[in-house]
C-alpha positions in Angstrom: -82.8 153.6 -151.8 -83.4 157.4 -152.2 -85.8 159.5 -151.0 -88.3 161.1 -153.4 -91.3 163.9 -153.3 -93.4 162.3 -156.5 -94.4 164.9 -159.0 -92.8 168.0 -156.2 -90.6 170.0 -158.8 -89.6 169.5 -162.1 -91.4 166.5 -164.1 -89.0 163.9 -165.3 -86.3 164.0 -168.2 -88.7 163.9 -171.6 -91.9 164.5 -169.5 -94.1 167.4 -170.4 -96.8 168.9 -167.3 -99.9 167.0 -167.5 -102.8 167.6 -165.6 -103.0 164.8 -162.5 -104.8 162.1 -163.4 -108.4 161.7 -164.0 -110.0 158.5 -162.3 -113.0 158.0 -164.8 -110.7 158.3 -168.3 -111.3 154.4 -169.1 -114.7 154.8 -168.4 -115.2 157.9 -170.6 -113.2 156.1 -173.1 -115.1 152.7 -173.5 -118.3 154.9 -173.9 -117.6 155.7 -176.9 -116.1 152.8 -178.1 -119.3 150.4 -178.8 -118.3 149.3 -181.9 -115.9 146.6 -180.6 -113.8 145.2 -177.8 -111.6 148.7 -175.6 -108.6 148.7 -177.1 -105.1 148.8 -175.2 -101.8 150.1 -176.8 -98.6 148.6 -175.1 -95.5 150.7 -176.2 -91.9 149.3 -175.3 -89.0 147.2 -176.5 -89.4 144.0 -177.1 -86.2 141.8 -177.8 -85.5 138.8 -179.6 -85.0 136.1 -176.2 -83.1 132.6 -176.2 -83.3 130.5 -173.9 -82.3 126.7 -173.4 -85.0 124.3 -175.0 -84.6 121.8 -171.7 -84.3 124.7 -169.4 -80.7 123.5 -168.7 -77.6 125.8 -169.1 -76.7 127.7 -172.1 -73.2 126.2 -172.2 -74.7 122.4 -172.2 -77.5 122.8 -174.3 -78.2 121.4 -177.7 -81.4 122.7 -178.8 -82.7 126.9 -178.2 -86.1 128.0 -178.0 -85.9 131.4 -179.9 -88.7 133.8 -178.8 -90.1 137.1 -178.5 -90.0 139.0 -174.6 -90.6 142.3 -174.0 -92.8 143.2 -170.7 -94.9 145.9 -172.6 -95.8 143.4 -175.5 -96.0 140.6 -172.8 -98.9 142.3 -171.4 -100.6 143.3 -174.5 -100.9 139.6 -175.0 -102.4 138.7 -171.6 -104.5 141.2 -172.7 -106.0 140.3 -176.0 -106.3 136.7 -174.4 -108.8 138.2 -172.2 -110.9 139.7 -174.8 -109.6 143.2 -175.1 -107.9 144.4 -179.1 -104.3 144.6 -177.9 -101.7 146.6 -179.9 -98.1 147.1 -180.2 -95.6 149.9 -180.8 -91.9 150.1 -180.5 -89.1 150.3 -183.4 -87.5 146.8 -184.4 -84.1 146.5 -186.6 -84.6 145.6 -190.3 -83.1 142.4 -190.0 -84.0 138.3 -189.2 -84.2 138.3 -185.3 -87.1 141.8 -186.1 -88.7 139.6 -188.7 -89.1 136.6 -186.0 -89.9 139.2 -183.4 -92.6 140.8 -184.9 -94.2 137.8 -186.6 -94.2 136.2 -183.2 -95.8 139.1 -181.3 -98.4 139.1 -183.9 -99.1 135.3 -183.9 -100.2 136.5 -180.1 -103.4 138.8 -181.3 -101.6 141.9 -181.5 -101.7 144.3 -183.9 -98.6 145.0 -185.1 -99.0 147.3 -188.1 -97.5 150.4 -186.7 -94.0 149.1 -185.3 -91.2 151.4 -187.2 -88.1 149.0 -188.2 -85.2 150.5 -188.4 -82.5 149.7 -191.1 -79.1 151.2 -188.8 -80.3 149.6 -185.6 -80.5 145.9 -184.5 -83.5 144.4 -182.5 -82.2 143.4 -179.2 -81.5 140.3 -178.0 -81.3 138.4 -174.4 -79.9 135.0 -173.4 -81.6 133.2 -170.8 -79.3 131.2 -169.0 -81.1 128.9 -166.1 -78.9 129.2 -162.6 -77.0 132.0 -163.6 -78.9 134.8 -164.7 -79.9 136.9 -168.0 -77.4 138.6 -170.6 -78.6 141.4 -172.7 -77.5 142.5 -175.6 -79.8 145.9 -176.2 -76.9 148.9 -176.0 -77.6 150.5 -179.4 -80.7 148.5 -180.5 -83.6 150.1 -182.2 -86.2 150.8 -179.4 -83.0 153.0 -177.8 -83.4 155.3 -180.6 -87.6 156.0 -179.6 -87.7 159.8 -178.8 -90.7 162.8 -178.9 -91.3 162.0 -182.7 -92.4 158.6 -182.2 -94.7 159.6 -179.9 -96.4 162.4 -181.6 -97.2 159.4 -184.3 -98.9 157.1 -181.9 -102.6 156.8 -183.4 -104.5 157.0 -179.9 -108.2 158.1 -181.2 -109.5 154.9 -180.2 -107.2 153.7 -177.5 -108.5 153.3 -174.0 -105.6 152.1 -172.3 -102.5 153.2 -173.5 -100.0 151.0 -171.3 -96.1 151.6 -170.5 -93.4 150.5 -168.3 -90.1 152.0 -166.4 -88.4 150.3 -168.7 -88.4 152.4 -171.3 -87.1 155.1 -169.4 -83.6 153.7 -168.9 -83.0 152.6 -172.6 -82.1 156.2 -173.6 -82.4 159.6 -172.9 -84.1 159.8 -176.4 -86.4 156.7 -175.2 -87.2 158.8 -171.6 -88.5 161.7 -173.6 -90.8 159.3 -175.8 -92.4 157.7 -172.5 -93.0 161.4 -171.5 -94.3 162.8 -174.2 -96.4 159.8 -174.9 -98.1 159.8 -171.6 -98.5 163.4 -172.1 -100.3 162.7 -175.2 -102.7 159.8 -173.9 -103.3 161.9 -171.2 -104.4 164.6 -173.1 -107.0 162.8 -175.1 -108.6 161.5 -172.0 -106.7 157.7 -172.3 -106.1 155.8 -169.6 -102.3 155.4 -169.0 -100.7 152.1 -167.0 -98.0 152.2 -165.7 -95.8 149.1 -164.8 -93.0 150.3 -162.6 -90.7 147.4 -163.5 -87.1 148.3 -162.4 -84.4 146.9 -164.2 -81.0 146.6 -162.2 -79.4 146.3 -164.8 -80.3 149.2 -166.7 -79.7 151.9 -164.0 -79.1 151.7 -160.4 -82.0 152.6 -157.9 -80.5 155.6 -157.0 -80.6 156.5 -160.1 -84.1 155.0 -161.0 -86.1 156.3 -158.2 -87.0 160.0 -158.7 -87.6 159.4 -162.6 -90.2 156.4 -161.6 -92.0 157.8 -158.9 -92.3 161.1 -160.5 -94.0 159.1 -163.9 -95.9 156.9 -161.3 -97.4 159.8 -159.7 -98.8 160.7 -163.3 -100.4 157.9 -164.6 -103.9 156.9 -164.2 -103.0 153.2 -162.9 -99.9 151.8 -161.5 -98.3 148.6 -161.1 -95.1 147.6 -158.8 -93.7 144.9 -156.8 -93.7 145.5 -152.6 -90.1 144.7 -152.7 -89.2 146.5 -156.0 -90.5 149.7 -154.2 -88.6 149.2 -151.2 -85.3 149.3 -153.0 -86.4 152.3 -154.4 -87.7 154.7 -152.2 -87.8 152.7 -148.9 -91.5 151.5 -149.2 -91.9 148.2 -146.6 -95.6 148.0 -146.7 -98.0 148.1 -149.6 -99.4 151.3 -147.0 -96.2 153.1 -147.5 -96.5 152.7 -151.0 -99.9 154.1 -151.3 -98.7 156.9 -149.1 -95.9 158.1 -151.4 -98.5 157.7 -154.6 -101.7 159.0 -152.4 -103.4 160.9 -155.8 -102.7 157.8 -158.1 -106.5 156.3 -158.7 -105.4 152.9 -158.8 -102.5 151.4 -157.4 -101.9 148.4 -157.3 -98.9 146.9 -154.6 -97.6 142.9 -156.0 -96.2 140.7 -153.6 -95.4 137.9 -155.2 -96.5 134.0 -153.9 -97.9 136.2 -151.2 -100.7 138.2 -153.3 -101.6 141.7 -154.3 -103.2 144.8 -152.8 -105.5 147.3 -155.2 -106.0 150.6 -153.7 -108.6 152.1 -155.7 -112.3 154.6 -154.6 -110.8 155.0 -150.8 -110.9 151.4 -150.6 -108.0 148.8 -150.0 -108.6 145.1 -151.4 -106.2 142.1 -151.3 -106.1 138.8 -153.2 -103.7 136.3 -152.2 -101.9 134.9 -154.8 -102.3 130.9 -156.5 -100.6 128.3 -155.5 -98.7 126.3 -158.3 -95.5 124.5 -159.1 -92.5 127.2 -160.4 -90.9 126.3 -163.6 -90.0 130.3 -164.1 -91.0 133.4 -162.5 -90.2 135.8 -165.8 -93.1 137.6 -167.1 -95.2 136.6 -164.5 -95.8 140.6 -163.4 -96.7 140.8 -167.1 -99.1 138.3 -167.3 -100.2 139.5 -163.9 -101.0 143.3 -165.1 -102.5 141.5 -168.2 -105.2 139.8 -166.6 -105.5 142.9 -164.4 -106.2 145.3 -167.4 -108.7 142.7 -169.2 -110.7 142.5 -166.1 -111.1 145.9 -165.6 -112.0 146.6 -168.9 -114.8 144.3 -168.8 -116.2 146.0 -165.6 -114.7 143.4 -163.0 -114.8 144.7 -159.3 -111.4 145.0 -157.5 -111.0 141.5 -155.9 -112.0 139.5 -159.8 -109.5 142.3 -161.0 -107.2 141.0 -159.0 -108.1 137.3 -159.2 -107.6 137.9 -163.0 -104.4 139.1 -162.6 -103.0 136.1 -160.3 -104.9 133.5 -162.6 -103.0 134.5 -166.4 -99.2 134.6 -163.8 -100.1 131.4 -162.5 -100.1 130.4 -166.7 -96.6 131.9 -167.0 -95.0 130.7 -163.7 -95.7 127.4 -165.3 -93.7 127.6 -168.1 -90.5 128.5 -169.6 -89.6 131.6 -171.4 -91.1 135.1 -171.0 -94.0 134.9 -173.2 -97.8 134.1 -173.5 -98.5 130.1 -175.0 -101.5 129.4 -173.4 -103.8 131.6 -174.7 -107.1 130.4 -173.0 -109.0 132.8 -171.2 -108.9 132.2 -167.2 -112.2 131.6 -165.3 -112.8 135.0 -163.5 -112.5 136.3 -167.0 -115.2 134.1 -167.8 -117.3 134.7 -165.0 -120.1 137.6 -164.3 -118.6 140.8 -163.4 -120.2 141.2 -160.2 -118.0 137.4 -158.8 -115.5 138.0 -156.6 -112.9 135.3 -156.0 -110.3 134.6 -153.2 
């Protein structure tokens, strides 16, 4: 736990001074993109993942299901399987596991075209292992090596929502000053900019963690975190305290897992409770979650369906093994008028 003053001195490692966030900027940007469906950029690693076939342990296991899981192209996916054109950016080795990676994440409806592979760099990989944790093998891999110059090639004139995570922070200080500069840049051109907390342990300890996160929360447009992920950071119980440590963020939203989510958005606070529905794995499930989220506020959907959204494509994940979208059918409140609200 440490105690932070979002945004109070110096931005974080890699992040340029922005201008605080404006509340309208996905609202200015899907007026002027009528040609087509808003369009949502999702920039992070995403790693080559396998996993047990029979969701038993690695050591026992005969047959591997070999897929695609990254949180930032987990939620482009949600995404496009709500209606909106989803795209992807990281860097990717030039080798087999980036050619399955990136064929994958495209078979998703994502537009791939602009991932950089990198021929001195391997894709990542991670071993799900069911009862005993995750291994990652990512120290070196080709997302590590994303800095400023990456970012300054991001093609944003049509983007809406430009979404990252915390993630990318801890890969590398080269990686820290891409997320910075790219927010910078997407803020600049009026884009909306999400930002999924998502604190890996693993990565780097919360003490370290803390400042860098709040101080990017507390610049982007639309934020996502877990209750209990922000009270090992900076001591945040209640979804309340949260909102009162980011008070200027326009829309925060507060996940509590089976319990539900709270938006705070326009002076108001709204909660959903979560769905009810038989656990076969909870990984990727706040993807799915900010996926839904994002599609449903694209297409105009008041807080609650936002949220309702947002519960509806985890409840598709928690279902099923592995990280990744496979059920690509478009929930109900994403089907439903914009003015419905569900419980």
């Amino acid at each position: 736990m440490a105690a932070v003053t979002p945004g109070a001195d110096a931005p974080a490692a890699g992040m340029p001074g922005v201008d605080p966030p404006g509340a309208d900027a996905l609202d200015a940007r899907r007026a002027g993109a009528e040609s087509g469906p808003p369009v949502l950029l999702a920039v992070g690693e995403t790693m080559a993942m396998l996993a047990p076939a029979d969701g038993g342990g690695v050591a026992d296991a005969a047959d591997f299901l070999v897929d695609a899981g990254g949180a930032e192209s987990n939620v482009a996916a949600h995404a496009a399987a709500g209606g909106l054109t989803a795209r992807w950016f990281s860097r990717l080795g030039a080798d087999a596991l980036g050619d399955r990676v990136l064929r994958q994440v495209a078979a998703r409806g994502i537009d791939t075209t602009a991932v950089v592979r990198d021929p001195d760099r391997p894709t990542g990989l991670y071993v799900k292992d069911p009862g005993r944790g995750v291994r990652y093998y990512r120290r070196g891999s080709a997302a590590s090596a994303l800095s400023p110059t990456d970012a300054e090639d991001l093609a944003l004139d049509d983007v809406a929502v430009l979404h990252v995570s915390g993630i990318t922070a801890a890969l590398s200080a080269s990686a820290r000053a891409f997320l910075g500069a790219a927010m910078a840049r997407a803020r600049a051109r009026r884009v909306t900019v999400s930002f999924d907390v998502n604190h890996r342990a693993a990565l780097w300890s919360a003490a370290e963690a803390a400042p860098v996160l709040a101080d990017l929360a507390a610049r982007a447009d639309l934020v996502f975190v877990g209750r209990d992920e922000a009270e090992t950071l900076w001591g945040t119980p209640r979804d309340t305290d949260v909102r009162a440590l980011l008070p200027a963020v326009p829309e925060l939203v507060v996940k509590d897992g089976d319990i539900g989510a709270t938006v705070f958005a326009d002076a108001a606070r709204t909660f959903v409770p979560a769905l009810r529905v038989e656990v076969l794995d909870a990984v990727g499930a706040g993807d799915a979650f900010a996926g839904g989220y994002l599609a449903a506020r694209a297409r105009g959907f008041d807080a609650a369906s936002r949220l309702a959204a947002g519960h509806e494509r985890a409840a598709l994940t928690l279902r099923t093994y592995g990280d990744s979208l496979h059920d690509t059918s478009t929930p109900p409140s994403l089907s439903a008028p914009p003015d419905r609200t569900l419980a």
